[in-house]
C-alpha positions as CSV (number, residue, x, y, z in Angstrom):
1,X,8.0,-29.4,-44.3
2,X,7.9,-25.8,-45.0
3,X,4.4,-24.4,-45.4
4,X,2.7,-21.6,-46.2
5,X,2.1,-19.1,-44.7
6,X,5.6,-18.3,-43.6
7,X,5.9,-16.2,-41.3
8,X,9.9,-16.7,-40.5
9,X,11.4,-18.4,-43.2
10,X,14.6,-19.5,-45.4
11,X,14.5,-18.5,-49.0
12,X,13.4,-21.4,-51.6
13,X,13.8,-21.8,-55.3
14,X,9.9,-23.4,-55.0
15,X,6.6,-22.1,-53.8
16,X,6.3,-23.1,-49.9
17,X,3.5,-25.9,-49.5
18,X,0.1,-24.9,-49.4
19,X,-1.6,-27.1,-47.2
20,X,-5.0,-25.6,-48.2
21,X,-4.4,-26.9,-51.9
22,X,-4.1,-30.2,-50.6
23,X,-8.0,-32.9,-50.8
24,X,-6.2,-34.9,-48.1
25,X,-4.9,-32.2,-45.6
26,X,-5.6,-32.8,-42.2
27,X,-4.8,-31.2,-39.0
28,X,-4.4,-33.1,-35.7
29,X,-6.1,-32.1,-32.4
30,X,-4.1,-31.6,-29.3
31,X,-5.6,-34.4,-27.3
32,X,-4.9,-37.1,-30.5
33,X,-2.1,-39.2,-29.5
34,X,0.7,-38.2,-32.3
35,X,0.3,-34.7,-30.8
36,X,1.1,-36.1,-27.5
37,X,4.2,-37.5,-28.5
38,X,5.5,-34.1,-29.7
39,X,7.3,-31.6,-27.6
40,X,4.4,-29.3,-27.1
41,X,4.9,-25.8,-28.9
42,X,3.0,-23.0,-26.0
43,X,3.3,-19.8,-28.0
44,X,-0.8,-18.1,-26.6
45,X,-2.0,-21.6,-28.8
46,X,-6.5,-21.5,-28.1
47,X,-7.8,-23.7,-31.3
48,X,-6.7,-27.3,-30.1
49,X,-4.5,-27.3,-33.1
50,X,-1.1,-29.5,-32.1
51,X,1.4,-27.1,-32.5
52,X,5.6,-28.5,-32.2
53,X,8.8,-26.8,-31.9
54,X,11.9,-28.9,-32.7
55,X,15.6,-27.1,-32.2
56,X,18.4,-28.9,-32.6
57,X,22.7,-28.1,-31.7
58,X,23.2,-25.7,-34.2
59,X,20.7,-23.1,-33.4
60,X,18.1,-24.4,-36.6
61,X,14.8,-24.6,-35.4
62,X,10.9,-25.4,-36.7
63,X,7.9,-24.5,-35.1
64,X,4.1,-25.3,-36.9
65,X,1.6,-27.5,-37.0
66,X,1.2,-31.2,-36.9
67,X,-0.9,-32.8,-39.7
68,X,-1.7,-36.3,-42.3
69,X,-1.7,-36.4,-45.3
70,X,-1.4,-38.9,-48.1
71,X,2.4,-38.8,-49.2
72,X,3.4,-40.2,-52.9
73,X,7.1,-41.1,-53.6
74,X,8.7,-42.2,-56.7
75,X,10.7,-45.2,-56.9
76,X,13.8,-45.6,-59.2
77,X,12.0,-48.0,-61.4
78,X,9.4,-45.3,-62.0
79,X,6.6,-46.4,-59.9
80,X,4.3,-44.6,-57.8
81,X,4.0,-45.1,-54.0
82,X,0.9,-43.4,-51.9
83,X,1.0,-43.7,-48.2
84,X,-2.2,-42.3,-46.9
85,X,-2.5,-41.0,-43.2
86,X,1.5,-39.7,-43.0
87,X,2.1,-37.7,-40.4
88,X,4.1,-34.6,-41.1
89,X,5.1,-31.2,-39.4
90,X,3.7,-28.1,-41.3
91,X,6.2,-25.5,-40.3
92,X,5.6,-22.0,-40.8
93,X,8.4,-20.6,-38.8
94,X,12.1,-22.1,-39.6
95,X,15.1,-20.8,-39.5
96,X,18.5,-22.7,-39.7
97,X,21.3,-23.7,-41.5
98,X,19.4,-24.8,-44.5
99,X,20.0,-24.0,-48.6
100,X,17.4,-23.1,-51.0
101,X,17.3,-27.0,-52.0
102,X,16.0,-28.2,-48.8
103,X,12.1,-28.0,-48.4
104,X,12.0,-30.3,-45.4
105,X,13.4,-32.7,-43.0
106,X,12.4,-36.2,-42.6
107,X,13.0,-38.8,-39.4
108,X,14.8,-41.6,-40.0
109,X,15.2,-43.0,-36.1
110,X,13.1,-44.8,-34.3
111,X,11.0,-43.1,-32.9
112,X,6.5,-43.3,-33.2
113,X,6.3,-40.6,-35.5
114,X,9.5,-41.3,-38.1
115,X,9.4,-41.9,-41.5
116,X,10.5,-45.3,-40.7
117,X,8.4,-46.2,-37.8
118,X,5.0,-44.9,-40.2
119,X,6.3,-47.4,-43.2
120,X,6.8,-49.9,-40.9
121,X,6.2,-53.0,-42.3
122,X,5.4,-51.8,-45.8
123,X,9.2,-51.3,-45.8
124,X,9.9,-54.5,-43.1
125,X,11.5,-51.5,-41.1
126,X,14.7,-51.6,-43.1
127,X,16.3,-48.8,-45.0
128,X,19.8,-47.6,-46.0
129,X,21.7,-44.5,-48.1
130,X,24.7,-43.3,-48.7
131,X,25.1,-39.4,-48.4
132,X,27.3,-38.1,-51.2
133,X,29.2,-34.7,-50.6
134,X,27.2,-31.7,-50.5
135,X,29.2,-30.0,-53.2
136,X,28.5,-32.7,-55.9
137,X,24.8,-31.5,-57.6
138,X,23.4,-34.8,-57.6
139,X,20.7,-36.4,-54.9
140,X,21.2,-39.1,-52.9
141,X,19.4,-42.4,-52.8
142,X,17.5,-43.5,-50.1
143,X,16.6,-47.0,-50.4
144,X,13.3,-49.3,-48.3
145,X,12.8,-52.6,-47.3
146,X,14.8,-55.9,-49.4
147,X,16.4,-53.4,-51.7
148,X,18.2,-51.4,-48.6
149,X,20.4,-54.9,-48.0
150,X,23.9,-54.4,-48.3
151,X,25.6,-57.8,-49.1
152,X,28.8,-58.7,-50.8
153,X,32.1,-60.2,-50.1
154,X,33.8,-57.2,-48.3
155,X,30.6,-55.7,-46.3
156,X,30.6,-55.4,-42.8
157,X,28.6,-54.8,-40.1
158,X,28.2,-53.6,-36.1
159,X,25.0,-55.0,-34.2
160,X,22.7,-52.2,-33.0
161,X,21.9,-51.9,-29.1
162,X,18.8,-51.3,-27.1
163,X,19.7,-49.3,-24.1
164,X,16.4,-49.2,-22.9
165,X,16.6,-45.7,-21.9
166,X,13.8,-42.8,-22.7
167,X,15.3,-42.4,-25.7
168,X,16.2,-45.7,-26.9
169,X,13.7,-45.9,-29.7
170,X,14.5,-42.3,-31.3
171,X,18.6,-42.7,-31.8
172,X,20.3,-45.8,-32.4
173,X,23.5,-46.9,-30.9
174,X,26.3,-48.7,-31.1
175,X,29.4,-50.0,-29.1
176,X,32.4,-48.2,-29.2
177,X,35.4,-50.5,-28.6
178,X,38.3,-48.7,-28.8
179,X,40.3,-46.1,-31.2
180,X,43.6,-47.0,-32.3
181,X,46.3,-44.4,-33.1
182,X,49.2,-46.2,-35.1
183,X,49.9,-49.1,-33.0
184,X,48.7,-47.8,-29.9
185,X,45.0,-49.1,-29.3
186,X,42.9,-46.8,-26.7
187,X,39.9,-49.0,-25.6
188,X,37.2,-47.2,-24.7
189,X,36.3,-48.9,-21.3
190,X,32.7,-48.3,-21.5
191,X,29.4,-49.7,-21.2
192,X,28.0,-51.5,-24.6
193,X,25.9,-48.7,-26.5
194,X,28.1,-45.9,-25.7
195,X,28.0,-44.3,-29.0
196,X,25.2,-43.2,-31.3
197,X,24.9,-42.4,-35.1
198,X,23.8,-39.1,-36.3
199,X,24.5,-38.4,-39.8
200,X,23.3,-34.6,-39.1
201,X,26.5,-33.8,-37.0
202,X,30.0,-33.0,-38.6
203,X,31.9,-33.8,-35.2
204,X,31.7,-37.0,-33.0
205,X,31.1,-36.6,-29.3
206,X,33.3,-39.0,-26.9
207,X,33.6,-39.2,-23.2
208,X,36.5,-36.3,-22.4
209,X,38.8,-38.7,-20.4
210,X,38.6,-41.0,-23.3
211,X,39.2,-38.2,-25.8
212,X,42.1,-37.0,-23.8
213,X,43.7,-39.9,-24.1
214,X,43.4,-40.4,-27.9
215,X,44.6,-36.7,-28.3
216,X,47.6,-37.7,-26.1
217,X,48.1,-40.1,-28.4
218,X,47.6,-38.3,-31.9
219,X,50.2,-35.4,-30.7
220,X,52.6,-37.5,-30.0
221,X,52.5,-39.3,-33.5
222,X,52.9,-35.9,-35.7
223,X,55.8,-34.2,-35.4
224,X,54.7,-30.6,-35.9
225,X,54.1,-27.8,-34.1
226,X,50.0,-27.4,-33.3
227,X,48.8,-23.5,-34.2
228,X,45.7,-21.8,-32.7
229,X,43.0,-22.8,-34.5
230,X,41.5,-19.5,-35.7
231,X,37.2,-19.9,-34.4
232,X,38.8,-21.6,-31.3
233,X,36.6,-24.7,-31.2
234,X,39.8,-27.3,-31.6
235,X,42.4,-28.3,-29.8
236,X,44.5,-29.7,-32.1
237,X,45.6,-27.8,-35.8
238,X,48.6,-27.6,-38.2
239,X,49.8,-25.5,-40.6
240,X,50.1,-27.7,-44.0
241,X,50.1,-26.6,-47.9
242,X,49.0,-30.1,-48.7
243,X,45.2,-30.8,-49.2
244,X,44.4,-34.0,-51.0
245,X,43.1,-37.5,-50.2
246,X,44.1,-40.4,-48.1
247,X,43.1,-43.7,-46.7
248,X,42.1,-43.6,-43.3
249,X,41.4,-47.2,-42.2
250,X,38.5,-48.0,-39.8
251,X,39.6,-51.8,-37.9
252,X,36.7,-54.0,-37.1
253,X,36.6,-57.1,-34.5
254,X,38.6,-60.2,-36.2
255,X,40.6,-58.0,-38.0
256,X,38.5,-57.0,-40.7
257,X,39.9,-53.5,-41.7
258,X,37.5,-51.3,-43.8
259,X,39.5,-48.3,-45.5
260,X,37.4,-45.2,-45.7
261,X,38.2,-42.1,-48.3
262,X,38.4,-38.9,-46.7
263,X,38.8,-35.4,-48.7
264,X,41.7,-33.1,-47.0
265,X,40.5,-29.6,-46.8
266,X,39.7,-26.8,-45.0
267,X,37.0,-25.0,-43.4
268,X,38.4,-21.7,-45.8
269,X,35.4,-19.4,-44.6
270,X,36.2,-19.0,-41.4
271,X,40.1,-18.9,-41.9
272,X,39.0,-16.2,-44.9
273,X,37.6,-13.9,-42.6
274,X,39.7,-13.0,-40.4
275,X,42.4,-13.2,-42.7
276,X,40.5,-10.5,-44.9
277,X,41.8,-7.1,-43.9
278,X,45.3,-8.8,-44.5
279,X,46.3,-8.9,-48.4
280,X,49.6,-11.0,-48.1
281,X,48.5,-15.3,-48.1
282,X,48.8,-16.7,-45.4
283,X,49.1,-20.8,-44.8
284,X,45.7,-21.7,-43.7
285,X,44.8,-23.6,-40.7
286,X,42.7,-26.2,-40.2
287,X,41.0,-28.6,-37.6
288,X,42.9,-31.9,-37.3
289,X,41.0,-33.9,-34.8
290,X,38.5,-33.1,-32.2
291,X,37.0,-36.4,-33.6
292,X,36.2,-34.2,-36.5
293,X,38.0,-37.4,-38.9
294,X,36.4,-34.7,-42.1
295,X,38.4,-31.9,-41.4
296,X,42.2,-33.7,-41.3
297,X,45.6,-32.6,-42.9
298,X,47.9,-34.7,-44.8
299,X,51.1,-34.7,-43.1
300,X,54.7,-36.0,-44.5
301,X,54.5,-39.1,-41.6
302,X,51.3,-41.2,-42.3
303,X,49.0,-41.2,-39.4
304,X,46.9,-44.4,-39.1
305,X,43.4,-43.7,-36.6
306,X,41.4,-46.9,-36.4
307,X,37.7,-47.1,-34.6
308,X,36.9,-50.4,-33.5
309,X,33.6,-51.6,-33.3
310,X,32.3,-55.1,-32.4
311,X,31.0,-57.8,-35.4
């Protein structure tokens, strides 16, 4: 959460929180054992405060000071929910890739100190949302315990997997089966929780043989010409005029297919700037597939891309 003071800090269309204004602040010692579970923050720090610093891939960052506090949340109903004793970051430098909306991050893996892994079994440990597009002004709905069931007739489902590995509790993972281009299926030939979900990440990572293999596969089903892709972070773009919607279809065990809706555009910043100089339109080109299923083209043959995960 962003708090004041601020001493490096994204602009806000709300007053930073003031921890001081808060009855039921409290600030953790370095020797308490959520502080120990932190990645320790070593910037000249004397008081025994428990001071973090979190980065992450894309260069955002927070840096503060670990505290509880009793947190209220609203439900949809309209009640009112207090949690007493949350533990929360207090971040007072932050820097990142973050809007004037956002006031905060919260955990949602499993890891001791996650939003999840606090509510425990107030929320029996279960939760769900769906994440609409950024460019719709409307909030998403995270929902807790019974109500965060999915159920119906056409709902399915992957088991999670316990790798047992140092970081086993913090992300959660899945088995990857294979990919399927067309007809062609490309199993992945790995170990059971080779994959992992993060919803913060716009491209999927895969093993590079494996990847090579479905890239093989996806240039010899389009029958265009790839371009350079202008920030030179893709392998694989076309040139298209067309930017609309189609079904990509994601194939389950027994084959259960689930289609998925995907939005065909482009990432017209980058392409826009260097392109600026130049007055005369040019056709714009965009990311196909690094795994980046977000960023794809429509093109006059109808490309199928299945991932296959087990029931």
């Amino acid at each position: 959460m962003v708090c004041a003071p601020c001493d490096s800090c994204y602009p806000q269309d709300q007053p930073f929180f003031d921890p001081t204004k808060s009855s039921t602040y409290v600030e953790l010692p370095c020797d308490s054992s959520p502080c120990q579970a932190l990645p320790r923050y070593t910037n000249g720090n004397t008081s025994g405060e428990c001071k973090y610093h979190y980065s992450y891939a894309d260069n955002s960052y927070t840096a503060g000071v670990l505290f509880s506090n009793t947190f209220t949340f609203g439900s949809t109903e309209g009640q009112v929910f207090a949690f007493p004793n949350s533990l929360f970051g207090c971040g007072h430098d932050n820097s990142g890739t973050f809007n004037i909306l956002g006031y905060g991050l919260v955990g949602l893996g499993g890891g001791s100190l996650s939003l999840i892994s606090q509510l425990g079994a107030e929320i029996e440990y279960e939760f769900s949302y769906c994440l609409l597009p950024w460019i719709v002004n409307t909030s998403s709905v995270l929902r807790f315990g019974p109500d965060a069931i999915i159920s119906g007739r056409e709902v399915v489902s992957t088991p999670l997997v316990s790798t047992g590995g140092s970081d086993s509790d913090t992300f959660y993972y899945l088995t990857l089966d294979a990919v399927s281009v067309g007809s062609m299926k490309i199993p992945s030939n790995q170990i059971e929780g080779n994959i992992i979900i993060d919803s913060g990440s716009t491209l999927t990572m895969l093993n590079s043989d494996f990847y090579d293999e479905i890239e093989v596969a996806v240039t010899e089903s389009i029958s265009l010409d790839p371009v350079q892709d202008p920030p030179d972070n893709y392998r694989l773009c076309y040139n298209s005029d067309s930017f609309s919607t189609i079904l990509i279809p994601r194939n389950f065990s027994m084959g259960i297919t689930h289609h998925l809706a995907l939005p065909m555009w482009c990432e017209g910043r980058k392409v826009n700037r260097l392109n600026s100089k130049k007055k005369k339109k040019k056709k714009k080109a965009c990311p196909f597939f690094s795994f980046q299923i977000l960023k794809t083209l429509k093109f006059k043959t109808q490309l199928s891309i299945s991932i296959s995960f087990p029931l």
